[in-house]
ROBA-943017 format. One line per field, with one value per residue (C-alpha): residue number from 1; x, y, z; residue in one letter. Coordinates in steps of 0.5 Angstrom, whole numbers. Layout:
<rogus>
seq c(NUM; ...) .
u c(X; ...) .
v c(Y; ...) .
w c(Z; ...) .
type c(A; ...) .
</rogus>
This chain:
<rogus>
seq c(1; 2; 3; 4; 5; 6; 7; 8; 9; 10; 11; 12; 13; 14; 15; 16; 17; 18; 19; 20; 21; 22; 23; 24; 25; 26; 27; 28; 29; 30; 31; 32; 33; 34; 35; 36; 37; 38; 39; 40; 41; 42; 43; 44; 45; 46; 47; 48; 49; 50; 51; 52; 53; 54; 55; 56; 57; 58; 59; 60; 61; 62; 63; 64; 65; 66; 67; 68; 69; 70; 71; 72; 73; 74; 75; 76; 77; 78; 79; 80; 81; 82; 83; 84; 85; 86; 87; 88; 89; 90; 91; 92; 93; 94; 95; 96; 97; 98; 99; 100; 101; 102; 103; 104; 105; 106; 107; 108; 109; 110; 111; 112; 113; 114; 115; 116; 117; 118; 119; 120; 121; 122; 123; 124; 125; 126; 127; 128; 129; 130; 131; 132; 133; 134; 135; 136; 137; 138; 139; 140; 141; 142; 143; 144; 145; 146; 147; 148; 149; 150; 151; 152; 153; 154; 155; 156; 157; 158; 159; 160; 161; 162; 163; 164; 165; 166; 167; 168; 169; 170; 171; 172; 173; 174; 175; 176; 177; 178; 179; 180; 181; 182; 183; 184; 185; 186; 187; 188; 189; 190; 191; 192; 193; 194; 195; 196; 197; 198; 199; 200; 201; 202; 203; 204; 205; 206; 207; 208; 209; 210; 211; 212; 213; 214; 215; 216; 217; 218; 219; 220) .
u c(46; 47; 44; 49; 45; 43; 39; 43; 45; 40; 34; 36; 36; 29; 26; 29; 27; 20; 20; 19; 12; 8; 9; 17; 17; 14; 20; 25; 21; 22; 29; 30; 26; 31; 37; 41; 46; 41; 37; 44; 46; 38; 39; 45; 43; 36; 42; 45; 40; 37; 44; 44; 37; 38; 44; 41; 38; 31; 34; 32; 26; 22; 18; 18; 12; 15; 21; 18; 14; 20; 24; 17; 18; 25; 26; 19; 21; 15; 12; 4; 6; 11; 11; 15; 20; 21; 16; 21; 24; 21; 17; 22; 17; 14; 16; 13; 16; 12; 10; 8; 5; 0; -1; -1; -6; -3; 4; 4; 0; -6; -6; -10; -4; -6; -3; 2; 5; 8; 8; 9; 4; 3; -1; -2; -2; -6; -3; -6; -1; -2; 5; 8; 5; 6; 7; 9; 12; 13; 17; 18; 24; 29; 25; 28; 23; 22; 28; 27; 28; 24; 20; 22; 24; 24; 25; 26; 27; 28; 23; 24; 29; 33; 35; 41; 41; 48; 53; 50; 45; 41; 38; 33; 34; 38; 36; 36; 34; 34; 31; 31; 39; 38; 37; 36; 33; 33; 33; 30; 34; 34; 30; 25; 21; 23; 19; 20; 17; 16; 15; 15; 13; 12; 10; 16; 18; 19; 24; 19; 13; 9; 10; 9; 2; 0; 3; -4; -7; -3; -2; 5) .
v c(104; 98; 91; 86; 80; 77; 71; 65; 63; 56; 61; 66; 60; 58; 65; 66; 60; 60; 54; 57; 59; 65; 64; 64; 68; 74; 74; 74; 79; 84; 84; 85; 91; 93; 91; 94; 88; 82; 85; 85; 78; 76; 79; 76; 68; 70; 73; 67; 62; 66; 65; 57; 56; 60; 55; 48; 43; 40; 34; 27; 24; 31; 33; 41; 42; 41; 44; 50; 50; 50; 55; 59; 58; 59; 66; 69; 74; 75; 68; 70; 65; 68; 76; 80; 86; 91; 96; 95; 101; 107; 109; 110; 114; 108; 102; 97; 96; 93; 88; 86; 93; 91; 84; 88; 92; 98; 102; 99; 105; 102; 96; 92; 88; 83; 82; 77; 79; 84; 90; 85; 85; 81; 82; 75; 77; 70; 68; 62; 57; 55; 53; 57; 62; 70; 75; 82; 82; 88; 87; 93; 97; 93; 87; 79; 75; 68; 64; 58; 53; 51; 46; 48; 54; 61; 67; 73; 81; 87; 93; 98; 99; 93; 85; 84; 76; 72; 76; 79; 85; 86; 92; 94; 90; 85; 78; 71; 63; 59; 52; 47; 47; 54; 55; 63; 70; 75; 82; 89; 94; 100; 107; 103; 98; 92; 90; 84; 80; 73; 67; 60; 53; 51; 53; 56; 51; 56; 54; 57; 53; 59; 61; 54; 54; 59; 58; 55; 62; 66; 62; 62) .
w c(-50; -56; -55; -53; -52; -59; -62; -63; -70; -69; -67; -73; -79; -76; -76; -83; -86; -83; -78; -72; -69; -69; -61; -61; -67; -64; -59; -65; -68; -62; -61; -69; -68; -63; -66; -72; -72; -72; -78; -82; -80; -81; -88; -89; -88; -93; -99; -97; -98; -104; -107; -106; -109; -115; -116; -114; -118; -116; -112; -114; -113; -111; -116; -119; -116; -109; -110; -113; -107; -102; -106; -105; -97; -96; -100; -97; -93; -89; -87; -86; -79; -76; -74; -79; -76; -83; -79; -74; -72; -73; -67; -62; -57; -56; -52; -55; -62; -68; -69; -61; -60; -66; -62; -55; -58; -55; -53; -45; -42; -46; -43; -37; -34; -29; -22; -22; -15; -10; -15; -21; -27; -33; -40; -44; -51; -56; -62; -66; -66; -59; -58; -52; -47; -50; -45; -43; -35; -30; -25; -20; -19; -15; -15; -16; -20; -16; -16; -22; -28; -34; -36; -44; -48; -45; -50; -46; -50; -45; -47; -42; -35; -34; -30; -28; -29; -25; -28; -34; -35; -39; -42; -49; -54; -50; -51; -47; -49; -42; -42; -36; -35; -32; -26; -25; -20; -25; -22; -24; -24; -20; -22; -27; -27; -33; -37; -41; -47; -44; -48; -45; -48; -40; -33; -29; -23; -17; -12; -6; -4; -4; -11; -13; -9; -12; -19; -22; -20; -23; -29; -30) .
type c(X; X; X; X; X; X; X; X; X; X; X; X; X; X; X; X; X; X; X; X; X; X; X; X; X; X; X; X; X; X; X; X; X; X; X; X; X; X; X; X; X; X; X; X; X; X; X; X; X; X; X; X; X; X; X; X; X; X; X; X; X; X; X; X; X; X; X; X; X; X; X; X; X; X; X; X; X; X; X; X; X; X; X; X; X; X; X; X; X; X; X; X; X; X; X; X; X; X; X; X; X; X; X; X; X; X; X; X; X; X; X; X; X; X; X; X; X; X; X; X; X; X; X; X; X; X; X; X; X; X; X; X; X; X; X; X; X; X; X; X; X; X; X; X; X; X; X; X; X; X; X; X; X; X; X; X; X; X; X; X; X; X; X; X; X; X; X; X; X; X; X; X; X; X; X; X; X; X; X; X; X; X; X; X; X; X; X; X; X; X; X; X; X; X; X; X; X; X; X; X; X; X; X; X; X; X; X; X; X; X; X; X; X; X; X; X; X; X; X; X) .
</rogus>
């Protein structure tokens, strides 16, 4: 099934240009692993740059120093900050597409994944930039993830089974940014757990009391 659901413009321009964290990155990163059509738009927006720095004069007032260090930046194809997806689609056995199954250090049968709930399980997964909270999550079959919203930016990249969130569903590949305006119960999908890429800058905030109790001990 092909991706539907892909990276906003904003996002894309981020990654390409290598101003968007290791964190946020990773997620990128991902999808373009599993998406022919973004990795076409991503090498379109570097062409594209590429094209306009060979064409522009340094700007007044910047030394040829800073403008040759900023051309440097902009025409790099693989920022040593943010995860790069060129190895991306070459291991089609495994659910976890590089670079994240580097990072998880393992395809997901390698893992130790922690218990976040009735049937769920997360695995954290560190990076060094210590903006936002990586991890892998997996919701059983069926299963709605506790009612919420956000307090900050979530990226969510579908590695395995499916969620059906309000009208839309989402499958391998697919793609989600949410942020403290959405108010959300993503569904698993019948007959496979969904397993996702989570990354988040903020705790959930659970409609549920209970959920909320509990929230410190899980982490979430």
């Amino acid at each position: 099934m092909s991706v539907r659901h892909h990276i906003s413009d904003e996002l894309l321009l981020d990654y390409a240009s290598g101003s968007l964290a290791e964190s946020w990155s990773m997620a990128v990163a991902t999808h373009l692993a599993l998406c022919p059509e973004c990795r076409k738009r991503l090498r379109a927006m570097e062409m594209t740059a590429g094209a306009l720095l060979r064409d522009v004069e340094p700007a007044q007032g910047i030394s040829e120093g800073q403008w040759s260090a900023m051309k440097a930046r902009l025409r790099a194809e693989a920022p040593a900050k943010r995860p790069s997806a060129t190895a991306s689609a070459a291991t089609k056995a495994s659910v976890l597409p590089e670079p994240l199954r580097s990072y998880a250090g393992g395809d997901i049968d390698r893992l130790k994944w922690k218990p976040l709930g009735p049937g769920a399980y997360h695995f954290p997964i560190p990076t060094r930039d210590g903006e936002a909270q990586v991890r892998l999550l997996r919701i059983p079959a069926g299963k709605p993830v506790p009612e919420h919203t956000h307090g900050g930016r979530e990226l969510t990249v579908v590695l395995a089974g499916c969620f059906r969130d309000g009208d839309d569903v989402f499958h391998r590949g697919d793609f989600e940014e949410a942020d403290e305006d959405l108010t959300h119960q993503p569904i698993a999908g019948e007959g496979e757990d969904c397993i996702c890429l989570a990354v988040t800058d903020a705790p959930l905030k659970f409609k549920s009391w209970i959920v909320r109790l509990v929230q410190p001990v899980l982490g979430i």
